[in-house]
N, C-alpha and C positions, 0 to 999 in steps of 0.2 A: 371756556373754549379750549378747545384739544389743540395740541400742537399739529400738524400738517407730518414733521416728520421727530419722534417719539426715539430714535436709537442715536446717541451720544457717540462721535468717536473725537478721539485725543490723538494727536501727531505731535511728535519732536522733529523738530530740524535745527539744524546748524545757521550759523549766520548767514550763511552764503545762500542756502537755502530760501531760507526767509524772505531774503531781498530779493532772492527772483521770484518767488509767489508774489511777493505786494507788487511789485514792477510789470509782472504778466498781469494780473488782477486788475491793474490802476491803466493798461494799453487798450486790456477787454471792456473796460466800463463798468466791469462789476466788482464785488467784496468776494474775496479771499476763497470763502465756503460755499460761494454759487462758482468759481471755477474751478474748481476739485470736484462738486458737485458734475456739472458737467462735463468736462475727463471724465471721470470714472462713468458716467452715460453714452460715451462715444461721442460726443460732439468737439469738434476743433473748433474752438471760438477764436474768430476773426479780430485784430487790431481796433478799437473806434475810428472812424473817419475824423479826420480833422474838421473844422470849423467852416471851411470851403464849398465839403461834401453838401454839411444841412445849409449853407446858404442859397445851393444850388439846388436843394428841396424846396425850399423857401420860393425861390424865382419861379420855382416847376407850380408849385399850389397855386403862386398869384396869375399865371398866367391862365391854368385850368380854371380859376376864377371870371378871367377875362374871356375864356370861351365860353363857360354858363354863359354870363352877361350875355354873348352875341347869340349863343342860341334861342336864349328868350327873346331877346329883340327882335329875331328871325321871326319866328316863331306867334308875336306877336303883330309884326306890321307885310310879313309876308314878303321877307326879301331879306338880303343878305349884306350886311356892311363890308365890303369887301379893300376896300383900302384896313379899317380896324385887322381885321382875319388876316390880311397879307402881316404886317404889322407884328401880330402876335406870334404868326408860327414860324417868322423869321427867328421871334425871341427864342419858341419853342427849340428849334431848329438849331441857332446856336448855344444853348445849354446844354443840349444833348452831345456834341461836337467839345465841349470841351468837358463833359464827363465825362466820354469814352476816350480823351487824351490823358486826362490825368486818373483815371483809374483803370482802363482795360489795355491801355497802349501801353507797349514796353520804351522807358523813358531811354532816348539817344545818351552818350557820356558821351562829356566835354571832352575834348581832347589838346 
């Protein structure tokens, strides 16, 4: 099987260097040579989200699970669980509300 990408290059840096590649590298989620890779492609690769961010993917999946569920049910008996719906898009509703507090809203300083 052929390599993907076939030309070698070799870089020296300094200490200080170093530890900011592995540090940027290890914020982005990726290894060293897919974020030089991507600089030198033009792309500004973004920080990983913390642990909060995929929890709050996580809530998002099970709730879009929980609408399946009621559109089948819908769908099935020809009517609509509507206490469940209210229910769920409160959940929806508030995860949304605090994704866009902690990631699009500029945080207040304590003062």
């Amino acid at each position: 099987m052929a390599r993907k990408r076939g030309i070698k290059k070799q870089f020296w840096f300094n200490k200080e260097e170093a530890t900011i590649l592995k540090k940027k590298a290890k914020k982005v989620g990726v290894n060293e040579s897919t974020l030089i890779r991507d600089l030198v492609m033009g792309f500004e690769p973004k920080e990983k989200p913390d642990e909060r961010f995929y929890d709050s993917l996580k809530q998002l999946r099970s709730i879009g699970n929980s609408f399946n569920q009621l559109a089948a049910k819908a769908n099935a008996l020809d009517l609509i669980d509507e206490v469940e719906y209210k229910k769920q898009k409160k959940k929806l509703d508030d995860i949304i509300i605090k994704l866009k507090e902690e990631y699009l809203y500029p945080k207040s300083e304590d003062m």
